[in-house]
mmCIF file of the N, C-alpha and C atoms, coordinates in Angstrom:
data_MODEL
# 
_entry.id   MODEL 
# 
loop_
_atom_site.group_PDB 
_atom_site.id 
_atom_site.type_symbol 
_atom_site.label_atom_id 
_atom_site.label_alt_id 
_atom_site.label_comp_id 
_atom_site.label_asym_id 
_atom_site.label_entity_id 
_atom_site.label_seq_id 
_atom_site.pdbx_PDB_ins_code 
_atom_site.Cartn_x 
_atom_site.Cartn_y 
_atom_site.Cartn_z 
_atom_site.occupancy 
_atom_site.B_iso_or_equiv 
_atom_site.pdbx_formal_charge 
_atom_site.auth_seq_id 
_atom_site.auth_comp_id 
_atom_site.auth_asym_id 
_atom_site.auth_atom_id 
_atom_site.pdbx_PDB_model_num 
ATOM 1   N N  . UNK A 1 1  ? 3.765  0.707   11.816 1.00 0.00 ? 1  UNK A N  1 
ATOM 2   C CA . UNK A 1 1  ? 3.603  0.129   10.510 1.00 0.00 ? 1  UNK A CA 1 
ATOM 3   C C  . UNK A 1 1  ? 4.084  1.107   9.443  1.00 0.00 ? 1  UNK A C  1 
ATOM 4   N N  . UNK A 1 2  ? 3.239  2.223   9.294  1.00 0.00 ? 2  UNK A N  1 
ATOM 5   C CA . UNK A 1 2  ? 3.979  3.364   8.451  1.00 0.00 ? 2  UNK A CA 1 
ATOM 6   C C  . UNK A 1 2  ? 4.498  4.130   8.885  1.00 0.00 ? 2  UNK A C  1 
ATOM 7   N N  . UNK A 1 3  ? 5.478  5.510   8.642  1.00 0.00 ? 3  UNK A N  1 
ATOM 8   C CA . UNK A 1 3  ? 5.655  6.283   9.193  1.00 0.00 ? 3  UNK A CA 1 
ATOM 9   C C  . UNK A 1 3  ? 4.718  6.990   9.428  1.00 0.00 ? 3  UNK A C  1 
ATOM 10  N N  . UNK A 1 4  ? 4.956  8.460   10.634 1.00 0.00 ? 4  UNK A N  1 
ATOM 11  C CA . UNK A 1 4  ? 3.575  9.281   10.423 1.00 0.00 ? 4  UNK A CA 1 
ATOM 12  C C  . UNK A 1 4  ? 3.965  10.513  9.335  1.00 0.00 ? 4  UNK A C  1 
ATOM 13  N N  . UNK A 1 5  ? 3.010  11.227  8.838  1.00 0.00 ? 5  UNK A N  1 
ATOM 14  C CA . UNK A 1 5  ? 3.183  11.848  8.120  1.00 0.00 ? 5  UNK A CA 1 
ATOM 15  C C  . UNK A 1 5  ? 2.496  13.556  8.892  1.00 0.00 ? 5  UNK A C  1 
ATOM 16  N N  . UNK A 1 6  ? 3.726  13.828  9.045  1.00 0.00 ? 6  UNK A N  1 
ATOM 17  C CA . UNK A 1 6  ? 3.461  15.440  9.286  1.00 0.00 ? 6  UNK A CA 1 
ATOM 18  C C  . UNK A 1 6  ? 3.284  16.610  8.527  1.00 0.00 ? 6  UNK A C  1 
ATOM 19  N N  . UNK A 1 7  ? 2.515  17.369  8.762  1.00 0.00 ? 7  UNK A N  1 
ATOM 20  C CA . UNK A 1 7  ? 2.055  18.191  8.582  1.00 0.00 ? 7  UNK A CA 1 
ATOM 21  C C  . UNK A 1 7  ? 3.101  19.639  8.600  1.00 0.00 ? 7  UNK A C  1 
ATOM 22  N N  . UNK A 1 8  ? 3.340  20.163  7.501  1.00 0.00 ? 8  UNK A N  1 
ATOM 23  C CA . UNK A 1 8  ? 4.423  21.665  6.990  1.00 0.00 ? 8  UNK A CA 1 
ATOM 24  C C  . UNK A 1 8  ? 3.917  22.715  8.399  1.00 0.00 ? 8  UNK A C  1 
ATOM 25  N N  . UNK A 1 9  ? 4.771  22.543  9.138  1.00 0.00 ? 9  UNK A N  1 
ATOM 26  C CA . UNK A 1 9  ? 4.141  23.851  10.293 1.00 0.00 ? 9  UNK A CA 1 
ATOM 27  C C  . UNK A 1 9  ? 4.209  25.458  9.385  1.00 0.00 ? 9  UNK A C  1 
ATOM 28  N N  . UNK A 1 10 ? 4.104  26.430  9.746  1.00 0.00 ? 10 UNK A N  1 
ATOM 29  C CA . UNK A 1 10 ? 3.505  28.186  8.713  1.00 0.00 ? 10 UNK A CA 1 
ATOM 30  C C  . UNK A 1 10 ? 5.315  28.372  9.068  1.00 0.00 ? 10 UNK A C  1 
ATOM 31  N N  . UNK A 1 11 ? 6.039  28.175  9.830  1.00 0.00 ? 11 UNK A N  1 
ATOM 32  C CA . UNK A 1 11 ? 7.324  28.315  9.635  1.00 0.00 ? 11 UNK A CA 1 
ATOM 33  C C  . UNK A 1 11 ? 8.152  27.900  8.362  1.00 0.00 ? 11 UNK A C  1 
ATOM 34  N N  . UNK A 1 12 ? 7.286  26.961  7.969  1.00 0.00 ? 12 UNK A N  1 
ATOM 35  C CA . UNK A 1 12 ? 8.787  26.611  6.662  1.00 0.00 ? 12 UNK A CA 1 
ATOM 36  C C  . UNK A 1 12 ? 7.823  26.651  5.337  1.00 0.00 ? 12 UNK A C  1 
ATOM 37  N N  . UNK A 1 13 ? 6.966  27.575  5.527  1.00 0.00 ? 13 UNK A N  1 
ATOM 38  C CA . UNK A 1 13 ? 6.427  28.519  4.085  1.00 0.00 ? 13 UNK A CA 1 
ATOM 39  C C  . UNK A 1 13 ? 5.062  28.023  3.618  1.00 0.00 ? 13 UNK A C  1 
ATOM 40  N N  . UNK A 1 14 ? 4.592  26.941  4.617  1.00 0.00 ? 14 UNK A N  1 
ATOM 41  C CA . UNK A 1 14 ? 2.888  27.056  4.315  1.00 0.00 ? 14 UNK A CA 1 
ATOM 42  C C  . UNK A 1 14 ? 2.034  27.929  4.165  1.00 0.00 ? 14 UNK A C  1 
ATOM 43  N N  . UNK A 1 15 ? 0.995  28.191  3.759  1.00 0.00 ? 15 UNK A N  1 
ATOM 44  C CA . UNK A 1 15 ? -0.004 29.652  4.033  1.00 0.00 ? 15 UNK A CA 1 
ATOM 45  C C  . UNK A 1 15 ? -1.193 29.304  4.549  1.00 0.00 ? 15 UNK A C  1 
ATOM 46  N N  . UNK A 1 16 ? -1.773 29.904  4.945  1.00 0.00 ? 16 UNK A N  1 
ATOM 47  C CA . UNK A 1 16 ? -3.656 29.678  5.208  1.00 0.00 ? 16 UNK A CA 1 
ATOM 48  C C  . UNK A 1 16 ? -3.959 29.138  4.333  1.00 0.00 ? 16 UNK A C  1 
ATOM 49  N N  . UNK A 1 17 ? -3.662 29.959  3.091  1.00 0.00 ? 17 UNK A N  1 
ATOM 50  C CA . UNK A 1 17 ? -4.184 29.942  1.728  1.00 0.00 ? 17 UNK A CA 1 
ATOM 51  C C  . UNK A 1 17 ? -4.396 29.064  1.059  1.00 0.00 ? 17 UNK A C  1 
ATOM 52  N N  . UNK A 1 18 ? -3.243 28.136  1.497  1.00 0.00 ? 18 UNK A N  1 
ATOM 53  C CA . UNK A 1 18 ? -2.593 26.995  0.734  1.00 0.00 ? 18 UNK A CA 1 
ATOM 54  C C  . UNK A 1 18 ? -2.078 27.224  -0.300 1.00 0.00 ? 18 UNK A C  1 
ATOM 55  N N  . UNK A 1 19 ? -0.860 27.731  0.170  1.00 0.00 ? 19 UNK A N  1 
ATOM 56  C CA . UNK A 1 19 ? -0.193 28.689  -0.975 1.00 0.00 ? 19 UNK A CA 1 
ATOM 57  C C  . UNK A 1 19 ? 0.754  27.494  -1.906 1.00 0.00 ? 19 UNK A C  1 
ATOM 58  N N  . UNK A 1 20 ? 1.379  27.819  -2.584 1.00 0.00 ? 20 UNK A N  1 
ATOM 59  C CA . UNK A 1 20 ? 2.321  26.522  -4.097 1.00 0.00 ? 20 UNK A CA 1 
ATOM 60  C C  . UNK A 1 20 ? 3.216  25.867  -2.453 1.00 0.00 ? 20 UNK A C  1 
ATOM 61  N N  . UNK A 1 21 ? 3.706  25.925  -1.541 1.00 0.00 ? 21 UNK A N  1 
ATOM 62  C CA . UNK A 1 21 ? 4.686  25.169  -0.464 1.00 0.00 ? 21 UNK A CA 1 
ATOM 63  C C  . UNK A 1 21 ? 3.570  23.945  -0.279 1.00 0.00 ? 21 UNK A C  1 
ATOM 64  N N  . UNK A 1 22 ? 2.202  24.349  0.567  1.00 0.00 ? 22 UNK A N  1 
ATOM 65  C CA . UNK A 1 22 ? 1.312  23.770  0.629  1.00 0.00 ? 22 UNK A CA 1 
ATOM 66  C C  . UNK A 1 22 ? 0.640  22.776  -0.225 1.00 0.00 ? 22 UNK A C  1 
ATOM 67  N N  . UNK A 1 23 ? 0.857  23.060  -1.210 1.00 0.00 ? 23 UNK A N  1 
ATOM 68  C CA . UNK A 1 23 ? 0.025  22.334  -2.126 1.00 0.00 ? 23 UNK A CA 1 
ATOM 69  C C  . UNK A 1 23 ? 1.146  21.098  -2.695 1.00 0.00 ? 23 UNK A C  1 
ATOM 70  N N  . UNK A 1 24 ? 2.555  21.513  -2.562 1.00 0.00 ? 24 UNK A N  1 
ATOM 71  C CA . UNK A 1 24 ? 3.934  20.625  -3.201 1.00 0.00 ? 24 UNK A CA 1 
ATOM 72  C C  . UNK A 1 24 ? 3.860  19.534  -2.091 1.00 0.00 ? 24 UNK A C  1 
ATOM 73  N N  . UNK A 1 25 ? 3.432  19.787  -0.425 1.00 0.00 ? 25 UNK A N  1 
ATOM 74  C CA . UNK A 1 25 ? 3.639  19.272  0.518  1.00 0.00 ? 25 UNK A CA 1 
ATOM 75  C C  . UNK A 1 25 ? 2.679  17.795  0.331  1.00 0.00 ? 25 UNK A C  1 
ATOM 76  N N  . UNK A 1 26 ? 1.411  18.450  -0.102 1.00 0.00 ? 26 UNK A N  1 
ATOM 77  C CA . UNK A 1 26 ? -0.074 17.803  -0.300 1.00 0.00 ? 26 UNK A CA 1 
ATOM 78  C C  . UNK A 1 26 ? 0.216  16.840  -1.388 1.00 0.00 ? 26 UNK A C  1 
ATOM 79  N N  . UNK A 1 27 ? 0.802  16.998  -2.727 1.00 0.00 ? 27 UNK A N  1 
ATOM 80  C CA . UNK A 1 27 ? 1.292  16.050  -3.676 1.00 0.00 ? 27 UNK A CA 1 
ATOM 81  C C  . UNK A 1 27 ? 2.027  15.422  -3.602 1.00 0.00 ? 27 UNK A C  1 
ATOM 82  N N  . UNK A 1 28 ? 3.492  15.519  -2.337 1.00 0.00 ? 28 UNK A N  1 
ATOM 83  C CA . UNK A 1 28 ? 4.833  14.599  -1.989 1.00 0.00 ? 28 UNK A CA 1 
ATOM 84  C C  . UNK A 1 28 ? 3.855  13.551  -1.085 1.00 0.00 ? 28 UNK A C  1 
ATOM 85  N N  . UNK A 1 29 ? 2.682  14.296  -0.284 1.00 0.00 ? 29 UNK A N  1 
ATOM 86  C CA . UNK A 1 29 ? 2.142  13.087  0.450  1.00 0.00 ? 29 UNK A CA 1 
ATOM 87  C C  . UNK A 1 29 ? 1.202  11.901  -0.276 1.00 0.00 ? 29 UNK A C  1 
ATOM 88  N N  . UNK A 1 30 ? 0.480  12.497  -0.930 1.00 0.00 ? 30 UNK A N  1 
ATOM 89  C CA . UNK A 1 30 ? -0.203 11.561  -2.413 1.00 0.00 ? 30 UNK A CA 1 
ATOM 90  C C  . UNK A 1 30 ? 0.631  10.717  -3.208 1.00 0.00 ? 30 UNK A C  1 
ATOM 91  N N  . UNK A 1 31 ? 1.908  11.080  -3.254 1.00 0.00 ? 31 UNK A N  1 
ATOM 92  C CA . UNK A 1 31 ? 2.676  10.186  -4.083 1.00 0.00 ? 31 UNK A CA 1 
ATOM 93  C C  . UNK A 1 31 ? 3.131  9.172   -3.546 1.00 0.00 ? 31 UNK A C  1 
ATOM 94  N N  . UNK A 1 32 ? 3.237  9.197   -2.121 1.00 0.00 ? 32 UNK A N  1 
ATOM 95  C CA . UNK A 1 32 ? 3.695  8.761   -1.149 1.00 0.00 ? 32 UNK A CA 1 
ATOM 96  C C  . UNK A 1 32 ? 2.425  7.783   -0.288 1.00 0.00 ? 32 UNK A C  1 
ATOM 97  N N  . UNK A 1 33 ? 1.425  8.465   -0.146 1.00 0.00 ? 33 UNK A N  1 
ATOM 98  C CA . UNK A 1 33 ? 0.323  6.852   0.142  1.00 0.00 ? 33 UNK A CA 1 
ATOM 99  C C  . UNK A 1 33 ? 0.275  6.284   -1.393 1.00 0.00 ? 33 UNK A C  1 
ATOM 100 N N  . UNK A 1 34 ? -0.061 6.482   -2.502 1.00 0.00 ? 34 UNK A N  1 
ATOM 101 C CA . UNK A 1 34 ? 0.217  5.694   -3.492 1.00 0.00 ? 34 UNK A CA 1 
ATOM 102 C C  . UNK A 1 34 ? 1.010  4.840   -3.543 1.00 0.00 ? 34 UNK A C  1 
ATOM 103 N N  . UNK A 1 35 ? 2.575  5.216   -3.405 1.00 0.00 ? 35 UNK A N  1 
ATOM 104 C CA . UNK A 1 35 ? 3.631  4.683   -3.342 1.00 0.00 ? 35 UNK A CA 1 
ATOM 105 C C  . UNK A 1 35 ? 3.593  2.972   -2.374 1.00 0.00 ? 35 UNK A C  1 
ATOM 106 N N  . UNK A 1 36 ? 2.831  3.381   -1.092 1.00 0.00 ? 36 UNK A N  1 
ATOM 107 C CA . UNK A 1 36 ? 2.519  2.747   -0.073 1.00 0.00 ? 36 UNK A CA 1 
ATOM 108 C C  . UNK A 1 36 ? 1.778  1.533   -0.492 1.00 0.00 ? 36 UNK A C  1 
ATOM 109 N N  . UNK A 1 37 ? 0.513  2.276   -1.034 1.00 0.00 ? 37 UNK A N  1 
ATOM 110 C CA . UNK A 1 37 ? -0.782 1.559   -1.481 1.00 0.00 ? 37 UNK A CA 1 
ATOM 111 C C  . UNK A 1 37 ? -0.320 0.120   -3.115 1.00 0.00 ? 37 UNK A C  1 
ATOM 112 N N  . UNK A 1 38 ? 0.522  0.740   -3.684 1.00 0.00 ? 38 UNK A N  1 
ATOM 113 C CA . UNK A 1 38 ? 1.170  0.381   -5.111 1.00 0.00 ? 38 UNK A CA 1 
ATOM 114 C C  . UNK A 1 38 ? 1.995  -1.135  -4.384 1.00 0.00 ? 38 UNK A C  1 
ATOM 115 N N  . UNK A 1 39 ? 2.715  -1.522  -3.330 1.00 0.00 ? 39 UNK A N  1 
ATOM 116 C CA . UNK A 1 39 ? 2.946  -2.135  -2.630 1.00 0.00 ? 39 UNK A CA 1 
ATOM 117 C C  . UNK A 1 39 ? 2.422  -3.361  -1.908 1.00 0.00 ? 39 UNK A C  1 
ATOM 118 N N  . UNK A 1 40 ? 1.329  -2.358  -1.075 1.00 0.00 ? 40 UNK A N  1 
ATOM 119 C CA . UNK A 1 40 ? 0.537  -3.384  0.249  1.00 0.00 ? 40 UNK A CA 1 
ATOM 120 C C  . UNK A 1 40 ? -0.398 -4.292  -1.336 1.00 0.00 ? 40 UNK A C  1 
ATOM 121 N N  . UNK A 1 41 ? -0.656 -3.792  -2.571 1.00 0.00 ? 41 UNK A N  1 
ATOM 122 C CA . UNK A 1 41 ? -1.204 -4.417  -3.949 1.00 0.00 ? 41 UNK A CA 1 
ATOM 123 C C  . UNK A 1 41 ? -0.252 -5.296  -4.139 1.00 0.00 ? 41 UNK A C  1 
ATOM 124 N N  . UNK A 1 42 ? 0.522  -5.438  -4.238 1.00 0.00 ? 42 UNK A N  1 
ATOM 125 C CA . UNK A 1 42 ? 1.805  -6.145  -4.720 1.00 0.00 ? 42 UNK A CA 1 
ATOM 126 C C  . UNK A 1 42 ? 2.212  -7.936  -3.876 1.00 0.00 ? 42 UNK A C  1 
ATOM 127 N N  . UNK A 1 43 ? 1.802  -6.731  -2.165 1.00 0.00 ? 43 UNK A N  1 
ATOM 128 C CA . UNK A 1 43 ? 1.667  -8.014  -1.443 1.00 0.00 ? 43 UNK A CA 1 
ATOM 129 C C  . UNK A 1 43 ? 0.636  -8.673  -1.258 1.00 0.00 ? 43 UNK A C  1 
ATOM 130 N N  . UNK A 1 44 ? -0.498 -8.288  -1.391 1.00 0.00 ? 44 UNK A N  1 
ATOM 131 C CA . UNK A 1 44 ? -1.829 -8.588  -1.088 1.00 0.00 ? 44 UNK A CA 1 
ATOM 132 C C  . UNK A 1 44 ? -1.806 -9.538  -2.725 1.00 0.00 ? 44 UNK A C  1 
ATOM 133 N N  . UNK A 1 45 ? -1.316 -9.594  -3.524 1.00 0.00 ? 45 UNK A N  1 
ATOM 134 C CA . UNK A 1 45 ? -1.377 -10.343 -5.321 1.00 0.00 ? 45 UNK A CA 1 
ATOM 135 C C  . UNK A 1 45 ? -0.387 -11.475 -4.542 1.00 0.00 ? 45 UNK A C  1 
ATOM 136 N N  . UNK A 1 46 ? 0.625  -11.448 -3.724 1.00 0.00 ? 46 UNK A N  1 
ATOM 137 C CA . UNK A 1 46 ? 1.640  -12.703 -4.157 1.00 0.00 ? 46 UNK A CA 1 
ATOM 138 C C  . UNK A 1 46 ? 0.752  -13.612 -2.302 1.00 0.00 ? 46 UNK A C  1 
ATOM 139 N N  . UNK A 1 47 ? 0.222  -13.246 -1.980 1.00 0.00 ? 47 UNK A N  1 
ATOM 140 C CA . UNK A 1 47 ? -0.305 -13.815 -0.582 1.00 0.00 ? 47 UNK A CA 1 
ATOM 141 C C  . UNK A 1 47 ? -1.744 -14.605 -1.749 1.00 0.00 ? 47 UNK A C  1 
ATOM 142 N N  . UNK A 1 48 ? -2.873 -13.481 -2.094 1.00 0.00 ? 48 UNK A N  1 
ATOM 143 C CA . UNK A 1 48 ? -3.452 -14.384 -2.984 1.00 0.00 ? 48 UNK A CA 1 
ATOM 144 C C  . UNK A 1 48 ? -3.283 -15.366 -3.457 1.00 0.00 ? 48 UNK A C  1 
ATOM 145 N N  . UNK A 1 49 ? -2.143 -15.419 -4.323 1.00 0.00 ? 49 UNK A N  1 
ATOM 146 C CA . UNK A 1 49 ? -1.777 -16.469 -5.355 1.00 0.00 ? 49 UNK A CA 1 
ATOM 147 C C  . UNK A 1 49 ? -1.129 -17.813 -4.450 1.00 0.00 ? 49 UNK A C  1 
ATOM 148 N N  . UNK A 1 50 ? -0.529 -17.336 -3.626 1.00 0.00 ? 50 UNK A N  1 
ATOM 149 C CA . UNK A 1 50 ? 0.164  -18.205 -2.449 1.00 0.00 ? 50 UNK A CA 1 
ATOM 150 C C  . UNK A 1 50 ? -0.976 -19.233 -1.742 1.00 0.00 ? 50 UNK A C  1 
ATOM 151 N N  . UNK A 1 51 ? -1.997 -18.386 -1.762 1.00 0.00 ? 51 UNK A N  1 
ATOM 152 C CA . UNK A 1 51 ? -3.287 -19.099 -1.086 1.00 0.00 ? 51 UNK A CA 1 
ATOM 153 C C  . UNK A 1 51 ? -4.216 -20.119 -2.337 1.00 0.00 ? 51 UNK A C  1 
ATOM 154 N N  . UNK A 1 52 ? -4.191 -19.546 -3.440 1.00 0.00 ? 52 UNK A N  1 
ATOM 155 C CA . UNK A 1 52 ? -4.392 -20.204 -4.454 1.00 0.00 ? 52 UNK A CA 1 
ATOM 156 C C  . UNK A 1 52 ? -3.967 -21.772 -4.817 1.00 0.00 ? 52 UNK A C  1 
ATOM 157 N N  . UNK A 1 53 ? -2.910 -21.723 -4.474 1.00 0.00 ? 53 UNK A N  1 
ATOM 158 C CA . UNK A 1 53 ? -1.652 -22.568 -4.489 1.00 0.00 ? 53 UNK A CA 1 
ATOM 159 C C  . UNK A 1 53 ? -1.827 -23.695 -3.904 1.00 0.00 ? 53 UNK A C  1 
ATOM 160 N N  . UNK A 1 54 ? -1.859 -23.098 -2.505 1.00 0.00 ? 54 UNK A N  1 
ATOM 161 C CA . UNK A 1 54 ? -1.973 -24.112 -1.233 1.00 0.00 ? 54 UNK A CA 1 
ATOM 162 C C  . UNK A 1 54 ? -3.002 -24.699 -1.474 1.00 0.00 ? 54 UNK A C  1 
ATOM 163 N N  . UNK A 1 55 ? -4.751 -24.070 -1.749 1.00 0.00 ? 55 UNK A N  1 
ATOM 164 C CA . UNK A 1 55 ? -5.639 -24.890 -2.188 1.00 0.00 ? 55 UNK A CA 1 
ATOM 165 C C  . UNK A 1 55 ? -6.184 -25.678 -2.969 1.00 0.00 ? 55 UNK A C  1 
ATOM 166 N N  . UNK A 1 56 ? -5.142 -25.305 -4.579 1.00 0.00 ? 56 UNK A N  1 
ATOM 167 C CA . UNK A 1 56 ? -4.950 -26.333 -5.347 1.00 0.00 ? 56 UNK A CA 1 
ATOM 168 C C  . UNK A 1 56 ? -4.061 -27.595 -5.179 1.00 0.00 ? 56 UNK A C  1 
ATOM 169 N N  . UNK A 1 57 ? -3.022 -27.818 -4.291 1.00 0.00 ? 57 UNK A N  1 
ATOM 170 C CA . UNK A 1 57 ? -2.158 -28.446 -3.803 1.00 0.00 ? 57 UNK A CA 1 
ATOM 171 C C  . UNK A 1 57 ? -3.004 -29.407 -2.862 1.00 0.00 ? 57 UNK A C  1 
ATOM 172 N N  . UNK A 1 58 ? -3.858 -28.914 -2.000 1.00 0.00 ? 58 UNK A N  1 
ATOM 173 C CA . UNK A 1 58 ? -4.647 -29.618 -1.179 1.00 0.00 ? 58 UNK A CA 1 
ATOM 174 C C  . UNK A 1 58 ? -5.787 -30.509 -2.120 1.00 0.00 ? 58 UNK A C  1 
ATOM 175 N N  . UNK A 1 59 ? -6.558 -29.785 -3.025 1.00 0.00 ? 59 UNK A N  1 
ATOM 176 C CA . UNK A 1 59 ? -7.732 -30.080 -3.499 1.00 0.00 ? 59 UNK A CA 1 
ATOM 177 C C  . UNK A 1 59 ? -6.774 -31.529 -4.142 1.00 0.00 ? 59 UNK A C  1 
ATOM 178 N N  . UNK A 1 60 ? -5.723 -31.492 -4.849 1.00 0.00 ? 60 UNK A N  1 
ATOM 179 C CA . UNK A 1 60 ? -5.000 -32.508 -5.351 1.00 0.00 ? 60 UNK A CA 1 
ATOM 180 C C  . UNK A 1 60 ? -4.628 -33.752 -4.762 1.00 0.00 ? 60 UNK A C  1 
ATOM 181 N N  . UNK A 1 61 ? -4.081 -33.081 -3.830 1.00 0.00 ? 61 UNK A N  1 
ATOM 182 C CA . UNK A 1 61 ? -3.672 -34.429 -2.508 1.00 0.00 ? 61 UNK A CA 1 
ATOM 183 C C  . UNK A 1 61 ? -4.744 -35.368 -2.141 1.00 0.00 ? 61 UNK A C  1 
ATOM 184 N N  . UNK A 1 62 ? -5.801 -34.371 -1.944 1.00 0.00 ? 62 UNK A N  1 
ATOM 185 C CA . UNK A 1 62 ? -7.483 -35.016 -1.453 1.00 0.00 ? 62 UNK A CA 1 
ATOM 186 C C  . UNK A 1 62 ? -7.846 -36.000 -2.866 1.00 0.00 ? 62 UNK A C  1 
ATOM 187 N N  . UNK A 1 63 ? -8.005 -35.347 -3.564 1.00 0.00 ? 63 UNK A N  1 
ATOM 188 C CA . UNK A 1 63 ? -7.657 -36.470 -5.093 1.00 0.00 ? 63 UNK A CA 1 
ATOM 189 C C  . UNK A 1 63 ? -7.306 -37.681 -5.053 1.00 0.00 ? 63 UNK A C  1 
ATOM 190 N N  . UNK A 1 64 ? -5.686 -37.256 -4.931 1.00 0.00 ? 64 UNK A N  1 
ATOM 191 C CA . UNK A 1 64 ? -4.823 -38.824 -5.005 1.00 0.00 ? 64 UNK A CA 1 
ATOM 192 C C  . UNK A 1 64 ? -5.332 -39.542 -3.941 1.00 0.00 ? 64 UNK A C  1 
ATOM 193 N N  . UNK A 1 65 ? -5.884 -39.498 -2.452 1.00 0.00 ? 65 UNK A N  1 
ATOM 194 C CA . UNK A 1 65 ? -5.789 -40.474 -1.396 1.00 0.00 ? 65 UNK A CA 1 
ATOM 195 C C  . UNK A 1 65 ? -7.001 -41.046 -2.120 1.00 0.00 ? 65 UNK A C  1 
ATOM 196 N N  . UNK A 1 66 ? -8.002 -40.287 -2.335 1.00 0.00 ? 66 UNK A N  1 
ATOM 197 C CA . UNK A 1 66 ? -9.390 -40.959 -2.549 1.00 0.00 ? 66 UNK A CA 1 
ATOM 198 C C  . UNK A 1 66 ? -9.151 -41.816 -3.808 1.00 0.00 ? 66 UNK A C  1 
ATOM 199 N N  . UNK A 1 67 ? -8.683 -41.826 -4.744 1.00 0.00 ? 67 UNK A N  1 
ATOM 200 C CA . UNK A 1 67 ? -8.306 -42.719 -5.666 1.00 0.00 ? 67 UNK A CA 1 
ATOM 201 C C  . UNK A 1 67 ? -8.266 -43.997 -5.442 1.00 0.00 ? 67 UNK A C  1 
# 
């Protein structure tokens, strides 16, 4: 579904410490489930409304027969 998101191995300039590499790594990934999250919102609003739809469409139909 998503990619995975790995983790800066101490080779390409992480620290214990959590030194400024560490911490740039930690904010590209935050921007990035946001990014994600800003989305699955986006789809989760047009599926809502879609469902909205369908049940006003129905509630209507049920309307007209009983008429």
């Amino acid at each position: 579904m998503f990619p995975p998101i790995f983790s800066i191995p101490s080779c390409c300039g992480a620290t214990e410490d959590g030194g400024p590499s560490w911490r740039r790594h930690q904010e590209r990934k935050l921007r990035m489930l946001r990014y994600w999250r800003d989305g699955i919102e986006r789809q989760l609003a047009a599926v809502t409304a879609a469902i909205t739809t369908l049940e006003q469409q129905i509630q209507r139909d049920r309307g007209d027969s009983q008429g």
